[in-house]
N, C-alpha and C positions, 0 to 999 in steps of 0.2 A: 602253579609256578610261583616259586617267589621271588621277592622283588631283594634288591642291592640292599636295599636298608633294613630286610630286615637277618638278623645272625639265627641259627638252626641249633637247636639244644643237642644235646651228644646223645644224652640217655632220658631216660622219662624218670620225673622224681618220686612217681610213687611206686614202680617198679623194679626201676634200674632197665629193663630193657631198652635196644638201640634202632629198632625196628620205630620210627616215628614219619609222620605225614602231616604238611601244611594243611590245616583246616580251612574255611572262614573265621573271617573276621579277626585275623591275625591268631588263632590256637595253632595245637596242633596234636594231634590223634594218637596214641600209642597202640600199637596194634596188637602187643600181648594184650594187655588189660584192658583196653579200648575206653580208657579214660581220655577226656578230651583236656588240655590246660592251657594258660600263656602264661609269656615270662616278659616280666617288668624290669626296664634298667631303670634305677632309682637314680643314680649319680654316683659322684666320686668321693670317696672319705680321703681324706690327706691328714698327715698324722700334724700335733701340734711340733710344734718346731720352738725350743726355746734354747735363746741363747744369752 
C-alpha cells in the first residue's frame, strides 16, 4: 500500500509501459520489463525574472 506522500509514476521510463507496482523501500516494479526504479523530486527551478 502506499502512503499520502508518496505520488505513483504513470508509465516506466525504460519501457513506457503502464502496468507498475510499489516496491520496498520506496521503488517500484514494472511488470512488462520487470525493472525495478525510483523517482527523485529534486526541487523547483523558477525562471530568472528581470526587470
Amino acid at each position: 500500500m502506499t502512503s499520502p506522500e508518496r505520488a505513483a509514476p504513470y508509465y516506466c521510463p525504460y519501457c513506457g509501459d503502464e502496468d507498475l507496482r510499489p516496491e520496498e523501500k520506496g521503488g517500484w516494479l514494472c511488470s512488462a520489463c520487470r525493472r525495478v526504479f525510483s523517482v527523485k523530486f529534486l526541487g523547483l527551478s523558477l525562471p530568472e525574472v528581470s526587470r
